[in-house]
C-alpha positions in Angstrom: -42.3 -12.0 96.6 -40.5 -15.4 96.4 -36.5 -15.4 95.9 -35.8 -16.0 92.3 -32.9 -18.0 91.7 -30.7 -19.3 89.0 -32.3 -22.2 88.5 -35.7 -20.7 88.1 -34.2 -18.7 85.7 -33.0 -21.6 83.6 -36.2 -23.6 83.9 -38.2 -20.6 83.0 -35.8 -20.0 79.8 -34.5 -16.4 81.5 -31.0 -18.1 81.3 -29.8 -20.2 78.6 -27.2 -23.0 79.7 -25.3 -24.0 76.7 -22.0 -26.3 76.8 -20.3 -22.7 77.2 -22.1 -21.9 80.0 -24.7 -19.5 80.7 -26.2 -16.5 78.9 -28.7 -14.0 79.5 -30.0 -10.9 78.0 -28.3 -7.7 78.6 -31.8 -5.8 79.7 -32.5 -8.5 82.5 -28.6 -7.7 83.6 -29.0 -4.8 86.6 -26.8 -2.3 87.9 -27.9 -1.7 91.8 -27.6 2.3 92.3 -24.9 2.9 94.7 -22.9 -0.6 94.9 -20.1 0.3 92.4 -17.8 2.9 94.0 -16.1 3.6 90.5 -16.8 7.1 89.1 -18.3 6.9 85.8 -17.7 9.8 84.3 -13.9 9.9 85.7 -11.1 10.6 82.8 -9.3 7.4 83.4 -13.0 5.8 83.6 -13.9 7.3 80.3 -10.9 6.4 78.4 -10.9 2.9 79.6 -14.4 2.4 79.1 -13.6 3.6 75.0 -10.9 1.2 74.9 -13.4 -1.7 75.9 -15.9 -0.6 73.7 -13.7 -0.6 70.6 -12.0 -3.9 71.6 -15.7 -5.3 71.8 -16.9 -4.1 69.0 -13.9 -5.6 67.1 -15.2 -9.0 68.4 -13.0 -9.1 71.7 -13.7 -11.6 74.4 -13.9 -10.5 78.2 -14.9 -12.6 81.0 -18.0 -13.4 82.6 -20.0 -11.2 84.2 -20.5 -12.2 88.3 -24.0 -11.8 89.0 -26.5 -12.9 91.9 -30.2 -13.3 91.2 -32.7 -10.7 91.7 -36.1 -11.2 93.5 -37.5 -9.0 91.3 -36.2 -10.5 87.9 -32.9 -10.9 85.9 -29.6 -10.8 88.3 -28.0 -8.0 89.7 -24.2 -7.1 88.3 -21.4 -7.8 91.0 -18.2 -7.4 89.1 -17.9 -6.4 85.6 -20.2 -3.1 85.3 -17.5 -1.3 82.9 -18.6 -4.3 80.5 -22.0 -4.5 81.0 -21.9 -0.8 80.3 -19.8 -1.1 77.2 -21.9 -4.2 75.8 -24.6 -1.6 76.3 -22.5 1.0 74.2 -22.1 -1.8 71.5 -26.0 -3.2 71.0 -26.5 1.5 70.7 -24.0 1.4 67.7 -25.9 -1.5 65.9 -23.5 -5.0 66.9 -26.1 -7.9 67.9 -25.9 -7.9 71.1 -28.2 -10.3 72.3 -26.7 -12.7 75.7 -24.3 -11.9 77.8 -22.0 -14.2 79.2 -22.5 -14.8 83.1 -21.5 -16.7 86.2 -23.0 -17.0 89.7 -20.9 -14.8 92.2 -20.7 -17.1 95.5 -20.2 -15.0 98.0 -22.4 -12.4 101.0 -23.1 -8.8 100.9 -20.0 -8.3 102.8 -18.2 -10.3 100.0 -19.7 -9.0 97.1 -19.1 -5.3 98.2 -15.4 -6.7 98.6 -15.7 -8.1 95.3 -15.7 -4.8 93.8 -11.8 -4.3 95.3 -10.6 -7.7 94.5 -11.5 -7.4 90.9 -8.5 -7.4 88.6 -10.3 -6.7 85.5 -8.5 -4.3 83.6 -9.1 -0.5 85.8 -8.3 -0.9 89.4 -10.5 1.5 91.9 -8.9 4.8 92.2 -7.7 5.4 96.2 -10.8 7.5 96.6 -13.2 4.8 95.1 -11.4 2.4 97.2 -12.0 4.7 100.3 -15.7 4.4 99.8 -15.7 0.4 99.7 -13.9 0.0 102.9 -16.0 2.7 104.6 -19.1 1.0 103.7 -17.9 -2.5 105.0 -16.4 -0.3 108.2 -19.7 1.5 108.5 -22.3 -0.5 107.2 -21.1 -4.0 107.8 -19.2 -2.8 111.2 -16.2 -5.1 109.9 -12.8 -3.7 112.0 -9.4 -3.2 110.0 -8.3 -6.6 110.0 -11.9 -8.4 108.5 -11.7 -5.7 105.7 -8.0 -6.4 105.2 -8.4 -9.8 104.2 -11.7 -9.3 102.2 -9.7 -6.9 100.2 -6.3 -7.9 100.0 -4.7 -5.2 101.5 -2.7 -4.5 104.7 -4.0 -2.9 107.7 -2.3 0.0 107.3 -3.3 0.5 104.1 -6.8 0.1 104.8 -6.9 2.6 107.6 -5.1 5.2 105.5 -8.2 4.3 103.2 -10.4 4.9 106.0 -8.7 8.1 106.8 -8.9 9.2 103.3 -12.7 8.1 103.3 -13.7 11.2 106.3 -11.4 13.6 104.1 -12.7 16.7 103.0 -14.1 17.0 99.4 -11.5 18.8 98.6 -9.0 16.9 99.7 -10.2 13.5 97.7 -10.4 15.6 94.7 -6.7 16.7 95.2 -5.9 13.4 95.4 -8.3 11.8 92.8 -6.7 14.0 90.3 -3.2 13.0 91.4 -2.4 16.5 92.3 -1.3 14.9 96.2 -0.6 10.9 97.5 -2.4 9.2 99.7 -0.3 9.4 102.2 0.1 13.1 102.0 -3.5 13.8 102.2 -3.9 11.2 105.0 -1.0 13.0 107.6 -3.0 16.0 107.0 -6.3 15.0 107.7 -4.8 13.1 111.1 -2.6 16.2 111.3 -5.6 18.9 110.8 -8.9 17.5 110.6 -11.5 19.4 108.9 -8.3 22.0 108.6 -6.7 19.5 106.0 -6.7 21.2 103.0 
């Protein structure tokens, strides 16, 4: 299958380019399974997400979504899946919601991944959904501490106390995901204890 691009898209009428910029439908906008850390059906998540949806509903402008083509049709979402999800919400409770408003993410898998850290849209990653990002460019990208510390903006210690936290017991990343411990609690005793942390 050939790579589909953006200005395929376009030319095949997929995108409309207005003076505005582009727009395409929310059902050819895709969420890849597994590429957002966030957890959807956290509290702060949820509560967020209703704020969004009532300030789009009231007619509330957000940014552009960051997309990249798909091969297989439409783009995938890089940032802005709390708003594509909340459009969604929107177009179930009867508002027209016909294009979306998108821009072309410029950027590699490494970057993109990133992307999902750097974002300053409204709800930053919790530390646990943080841990996941820079354990997947640590793991799957084999990036060291100081790659993934500029891709994400954050020092080196930070990030290896997020890499620390990533090999943490469920447990633990619940205790800390609910607030109930710090980061840098549950990190001394995972390099204190190990598996023994909790």
């Amino acid at each position: 299958m050939a790579a589909n691009s953006f200005k395929q898209m376009i030319k095949a009428g997929e995108i409309k380019r207005t003076d505005s910029g582009m727009f395409i439908s929310l059902n050819d906008i895709h969420v890849k399974d597994g590429f957002n850390k966030r957890d959807d059906a956290d509290e702060r998540t949820l509560k967020a997400d209703d704020d969004l949806f009532q300030y789009l509903m009231n007619s509330g402008t957000v940014p552009p979504l960051e997309v990249v083509a798909r091969d297989e049709g439409g783009v995938w979402v890089v940032e802005g899946h709390r708003r594509r999800r909340c459009y969604e919400r929107c177009r179930e409770a009867g508002k027209p919601v016909e294009r979306i408003h998108i821009v072309p993410f410029v950027g590699n898998d490494v970057q993109r991944l990133a992307r999902i850290m750097t974002s300053n849209n409204q709800l930053p990653l919790s530390s646990v959904e943080q841990a996941a990002v820079v354990q997947e460019l640590a793991t799957t990208f084999n990036l060291t501490t100081s790659e993934i510390s500029k891709l994400v903006h954050k020092s080196i210690p930070t990030v290896e106390n997020l890499l620390t936290l990533s090999t943490a017991s469920h447990s633990v990343q619940q205790k800390v995901k609910s607030g109930a411990v710090s980061v840098d609690v549950a990190v001394d005793r995972v390099k204190e204890h190990g598996e023994n942390a909790e």
